[in-house]
N, C-alpha and C positions, 0 to 999 in steps of 0.2 A: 488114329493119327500115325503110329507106327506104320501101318500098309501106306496112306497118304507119302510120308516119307522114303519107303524103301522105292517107290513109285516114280519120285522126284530124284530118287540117286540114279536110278535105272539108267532113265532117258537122260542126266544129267552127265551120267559117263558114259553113253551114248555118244551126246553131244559132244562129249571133248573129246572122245576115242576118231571120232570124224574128224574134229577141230585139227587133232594132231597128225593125222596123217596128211592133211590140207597146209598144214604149216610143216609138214614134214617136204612136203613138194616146192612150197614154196620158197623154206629157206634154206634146202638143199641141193634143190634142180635150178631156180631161177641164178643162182650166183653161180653156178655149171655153165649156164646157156648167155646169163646176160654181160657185158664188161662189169669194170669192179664202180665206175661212174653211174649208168644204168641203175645198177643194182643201190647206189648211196642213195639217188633220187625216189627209186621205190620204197628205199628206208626212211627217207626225207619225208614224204608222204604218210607214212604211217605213226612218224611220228609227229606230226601236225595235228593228222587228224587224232590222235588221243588226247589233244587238249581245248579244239573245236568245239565241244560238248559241256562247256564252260558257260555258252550263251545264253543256254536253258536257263539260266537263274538259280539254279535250284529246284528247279519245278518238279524234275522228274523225283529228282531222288527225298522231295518234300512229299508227294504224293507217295513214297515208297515206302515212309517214314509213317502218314499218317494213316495209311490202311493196311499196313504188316499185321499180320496177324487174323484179319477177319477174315470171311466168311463170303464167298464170291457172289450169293444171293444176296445177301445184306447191304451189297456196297448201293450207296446214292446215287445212279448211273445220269442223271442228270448234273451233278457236281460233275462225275467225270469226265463226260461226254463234253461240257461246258467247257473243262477246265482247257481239254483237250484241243480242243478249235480256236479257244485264245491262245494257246502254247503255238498251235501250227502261226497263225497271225505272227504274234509280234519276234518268234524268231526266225520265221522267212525275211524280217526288214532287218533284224539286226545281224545275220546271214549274209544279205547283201552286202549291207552298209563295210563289216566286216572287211569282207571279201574284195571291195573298192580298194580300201584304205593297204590292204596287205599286199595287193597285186601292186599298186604306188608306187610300194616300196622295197619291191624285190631286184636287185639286181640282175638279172638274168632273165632273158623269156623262158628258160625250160622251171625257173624257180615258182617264176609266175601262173605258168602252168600248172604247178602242183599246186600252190594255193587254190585255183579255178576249181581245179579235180578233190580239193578238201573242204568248200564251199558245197559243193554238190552233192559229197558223200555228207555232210553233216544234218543238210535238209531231211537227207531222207534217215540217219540212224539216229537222229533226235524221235524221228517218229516212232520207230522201232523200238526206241528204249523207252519210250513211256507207256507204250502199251507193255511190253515185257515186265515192266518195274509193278503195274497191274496185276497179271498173272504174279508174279512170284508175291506178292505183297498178301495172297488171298490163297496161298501154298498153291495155288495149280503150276508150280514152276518146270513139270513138265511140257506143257502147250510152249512154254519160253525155250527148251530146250529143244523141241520140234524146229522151232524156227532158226535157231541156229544152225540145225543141223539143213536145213534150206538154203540160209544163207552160205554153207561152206560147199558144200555139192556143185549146186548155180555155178560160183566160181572156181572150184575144181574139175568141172567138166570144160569149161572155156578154158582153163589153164591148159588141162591136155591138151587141148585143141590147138593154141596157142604153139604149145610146144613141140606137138607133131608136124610143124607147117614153120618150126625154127625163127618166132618171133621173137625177137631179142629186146626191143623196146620195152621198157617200165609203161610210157605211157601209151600202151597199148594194154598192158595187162590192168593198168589202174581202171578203168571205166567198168569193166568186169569184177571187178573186185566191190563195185558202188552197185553194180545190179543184184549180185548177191544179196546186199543189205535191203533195196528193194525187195526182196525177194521173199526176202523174212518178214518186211513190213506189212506187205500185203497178205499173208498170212494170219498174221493177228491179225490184223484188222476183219478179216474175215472172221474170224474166231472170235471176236469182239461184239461183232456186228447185232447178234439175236438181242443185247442187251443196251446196245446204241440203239438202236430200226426200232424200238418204245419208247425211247425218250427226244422229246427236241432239246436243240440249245439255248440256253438262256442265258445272254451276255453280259449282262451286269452281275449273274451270280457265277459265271464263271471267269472274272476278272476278281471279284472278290476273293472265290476261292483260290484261284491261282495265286493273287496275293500273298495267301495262309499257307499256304501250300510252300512258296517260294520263300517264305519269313522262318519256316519251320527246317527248310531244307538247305538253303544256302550256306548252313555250315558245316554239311558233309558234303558239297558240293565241292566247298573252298577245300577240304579236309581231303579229300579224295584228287583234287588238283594238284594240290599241296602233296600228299604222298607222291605222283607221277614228277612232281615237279623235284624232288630232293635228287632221281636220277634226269630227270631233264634239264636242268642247270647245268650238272659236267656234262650231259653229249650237246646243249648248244656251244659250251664254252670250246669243247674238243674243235665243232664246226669252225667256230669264228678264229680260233687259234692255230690250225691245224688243218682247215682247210675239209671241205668236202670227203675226202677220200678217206682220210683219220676218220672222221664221223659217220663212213660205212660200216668199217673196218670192227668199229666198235661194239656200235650199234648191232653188228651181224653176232657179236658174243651175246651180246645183253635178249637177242632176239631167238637165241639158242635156250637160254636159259629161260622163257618169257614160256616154254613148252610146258612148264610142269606151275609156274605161277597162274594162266589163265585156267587150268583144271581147279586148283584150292581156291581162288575166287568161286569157281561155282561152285563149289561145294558150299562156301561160305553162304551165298544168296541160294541157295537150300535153306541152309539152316537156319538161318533168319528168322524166319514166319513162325518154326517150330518153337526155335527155344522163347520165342517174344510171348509164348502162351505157356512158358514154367513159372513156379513157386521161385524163392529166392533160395529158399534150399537146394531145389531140384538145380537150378542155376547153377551153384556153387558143386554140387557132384560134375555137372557138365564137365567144368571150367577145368577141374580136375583132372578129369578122364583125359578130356580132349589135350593136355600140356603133357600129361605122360604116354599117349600115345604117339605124336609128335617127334616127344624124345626120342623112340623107338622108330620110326619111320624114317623122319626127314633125312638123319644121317647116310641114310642107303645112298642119296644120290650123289655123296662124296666117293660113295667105292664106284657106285656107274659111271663117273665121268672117266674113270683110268683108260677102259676100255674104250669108251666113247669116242672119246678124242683122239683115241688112235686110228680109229675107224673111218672118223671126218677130216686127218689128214691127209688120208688115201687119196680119199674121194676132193676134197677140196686142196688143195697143197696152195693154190694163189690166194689160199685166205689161214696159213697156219697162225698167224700177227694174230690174229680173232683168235684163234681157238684155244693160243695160249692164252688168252687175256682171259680166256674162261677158266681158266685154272684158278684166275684172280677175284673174279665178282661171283664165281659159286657160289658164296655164301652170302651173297647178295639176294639169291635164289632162297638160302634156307632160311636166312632172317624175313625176309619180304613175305616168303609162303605162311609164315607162323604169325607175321600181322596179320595177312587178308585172313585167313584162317580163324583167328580166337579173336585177336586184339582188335583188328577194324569193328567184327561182326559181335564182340558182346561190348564196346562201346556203343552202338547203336542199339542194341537190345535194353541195353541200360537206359537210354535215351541222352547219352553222354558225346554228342555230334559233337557239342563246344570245347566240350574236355579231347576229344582225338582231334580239333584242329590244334589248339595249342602244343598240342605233340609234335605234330606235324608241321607245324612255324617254327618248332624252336629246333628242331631236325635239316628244316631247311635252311634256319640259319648258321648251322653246323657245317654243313653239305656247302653253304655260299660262300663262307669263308675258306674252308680247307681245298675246293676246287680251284678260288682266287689265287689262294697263296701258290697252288703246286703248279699252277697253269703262267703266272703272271712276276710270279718271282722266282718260284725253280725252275719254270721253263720246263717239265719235266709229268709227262703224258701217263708213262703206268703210277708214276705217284697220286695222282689225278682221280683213276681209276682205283687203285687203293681208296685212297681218300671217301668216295662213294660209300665202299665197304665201309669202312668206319660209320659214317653217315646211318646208313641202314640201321648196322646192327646198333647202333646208339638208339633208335626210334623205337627199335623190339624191346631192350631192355626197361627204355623209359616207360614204354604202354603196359608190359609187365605190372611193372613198379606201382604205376599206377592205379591197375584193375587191381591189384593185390588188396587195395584201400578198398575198394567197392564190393569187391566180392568176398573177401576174408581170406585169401590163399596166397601166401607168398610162395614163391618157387625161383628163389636168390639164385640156389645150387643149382638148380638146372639150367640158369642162365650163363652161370660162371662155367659150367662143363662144355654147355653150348659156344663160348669164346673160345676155350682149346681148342676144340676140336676143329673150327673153322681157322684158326693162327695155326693150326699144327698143318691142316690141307693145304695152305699156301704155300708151308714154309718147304713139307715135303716136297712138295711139286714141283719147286724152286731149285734143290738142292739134289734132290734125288730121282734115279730112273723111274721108269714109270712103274713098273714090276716092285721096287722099293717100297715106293712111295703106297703100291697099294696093299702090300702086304701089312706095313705100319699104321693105315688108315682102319683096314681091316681088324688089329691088333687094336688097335684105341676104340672100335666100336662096340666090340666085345667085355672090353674091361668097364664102358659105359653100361651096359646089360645086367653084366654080372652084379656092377656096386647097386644097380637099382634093385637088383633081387636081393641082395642081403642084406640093403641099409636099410629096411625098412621104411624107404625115404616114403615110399605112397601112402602108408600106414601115417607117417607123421602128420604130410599133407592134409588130410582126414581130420588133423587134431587142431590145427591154426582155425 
């Protein structure tokens, strides 16, 4: 299982070492070459289609749920195959239907348009994610990682292209960015295929199954909406309050920070399949490891941004608004990486989808009121943004708190260290130069290192 694993890291930081220099082009050359409107509509886009995937019912990630962990010869390829062909069915009609009722009621034809163009990408990266959700559910999550790395190429080559010939329009790069995901699709499918090409479809048991499937999964479905949805609540409120160009502006921070969140996602659906086949002991060492190495890591990215952002005000100066606001939702970044990371991936290990949605409702009703208040009675946009932060990190502490009861391991103090250090990045950042701020940053992560080497605290952990 170990070689299986180090197999699936391989190709998996493959996959996002491509991903990132593909989002490196994207969200660093496209707002270079495009206006700052242009560039809101390609964010406008992107963030549609992150919630498009809703339709599926549950299906994908019901099927991801109930074959984690097995065995890629063992799987029922006529359930799957079944399941598969009723899932294309009835979400190509509610795709449409969708797609009708959104373009209705869009204000604007270029609005309209992006619904169109997120109608279309969804057809095809539903398809794409349930065979993906396949492969990783049965550890071959390198074949998954091939295909990202297909889909990001595809559209990195038409982006050059694009860009060498000084195309400015969003909706010109949008179409390109949906063949991509074609791109992927037909790969699995092809890689699918040797174990589809023996079996037919059978309807009635793959509407059944899908059922089971969609009864089983719809609450990580909702749970996984529900997380996107705790920061998609402030950037629509930004939108509707503030106008399109706020909602770029923003958005272009949160989409900076989204470079180092989409790698710990995979990593997460890595480890999935692996630890779904430990002891409860062996669990509890995991659960362990993984929340002290974290400690140790995650913090780095508060000393990378000092430099960073020096770097992208160079280069981008008609978007410094963003880059400070990154100074702000960083830790939106470290709280967020540390759910996808332990807390989304060992409530599902656990089989605890219902226990991470109620997380995740009671985060978003945290997140709906503090954005109401700041947007609607202060009138007042980085409070807004603030507000998010709190949001987040409220979700980290409470799935903490929670798994602590499931697995045996409380790890309070490292939650409590983790609130400084992220109130201290803001407050520096705010008050102080940047050379300051990183030297004191620097200074605080150190004195974090050292108290965990002499407090014994990992040794304690051990003892709970």
């Amino acid at each position: 299982m170990d070689k299986e694993i180090k197999k699936n890291f391989l190709f998996a930081f493959l996959a996002q070492a491509i991903s990132l220099i593909v989002s490196c082009a994207t969200n660093l050359i496209l707002p270079k070459v495009m206006s700052v409107a242009d560039f809101s509509y390609w964010q406008l886009f992107i963030f549609y289609s992150s919630y498009i995937p809703c339709l599926a019912l549950g299906l994908n990630d019901g099927v991801y749920l109930r074959y984690g962990g097995k065995e890629l010869e063992k799987l029922d390829y006529i359930e799957v195959k079944s399941q598969y062909y009723v899932g294309i069915f009835f979400q190509l009609i509610l795709g449409i239907l969708t797609g009708i009722i959104l373009t209705i009621f869009s204000k604007t034809a270029e609005r309209r348009l992006v619904i169109i163009f997120v109608i279309i990408y969804y057809l095809f990266f539903t398809l794409q994610n349930y065979l993906g959700y396949i492969f990783q559910a049965v550890n071959e999550t390198n074949i998954y990682s091939k295909s990202i790395i297909i889909q990001r190429i595809i559209f990195f080559v038409f982006q050059i292209s694009l860009l060498i010939f000084i195309i400015r329009s969003a909706f010109v790069y949008i179409p390109f960015y949906i063949l991509g995901v074609a791109g992927a699709f037909v790969y699995l499918r092809v890689k699918i295929n040797p174990q589809f090409h023996s079996v037919t479809v059978n309807w009635q048991l793959g509407v059944a199954e899908s059922l089971t499937s969609m009864k089983i999964g719809i609450s990580l479905m909702i749970a996984n909406i529900c997380s996107m949805l705790v920061l998609g609540i402030g950037r629509q409120i930004i939108d509707m309050r503030w106008g399109l160009i706020a909602f770029g502006k923003v958005s272009f921070s949160l989409t900076l920070m989204n470079f180092a969140l989409t790698f710990i996602m995979q990593i997460g659906l890595v480890l999935f399949p692996a630890l779904r086949r430990l002891k409860q002991n062996d669990l509890k060492n995991k659960y362990k490891r993984f929340n002290i190495r974290i400690f140790y890591i995650l913090p780095l990215m508060y000393l990378a941004y000092i430099p960073v952002q020096f770097i992208l005000k160079l280069w981008l100066p008609q978007y410094a608004q963003s880059i400070n606001y990154l100074s702000v939702v960083l830790p939106i970044c470290y709280f967020d990486s540390k759910m996808d990371l332990i807390g989304s991936t060992f409530f599902k290990v656990l089989n605890k989808q219902v226990t991470l949605l109620r997380v995740n409702l009671i985060t978003i009703a945290v997140s709906a009121i503090l954005c109401g208040l700041t947007a609607y009675v202060f009138n007042n946009m980085n409070a807004l943004i603030l507000s998010l932060v709190v949001a987040i990190a409220f979700r980290s502490i409470l799935a903490d708190y929670v798994l602590s009861h499931f697995i045996g391991i409380r790890i309070t103090m490292l939650d409590f260290l983790d609130i400084i250090m992220a109130v201290l990045f803001i407050e520096v950042n705010y008050y102080c130069n940047v050379w300051i701020a990183f030297l004191l940053l620097l200074f605080t992560y150190v004195l974090r290192v050292i108290w965990m080497k002499i407090s014994n605290y990992e040794m304690d952990l051990g003892k709970i």
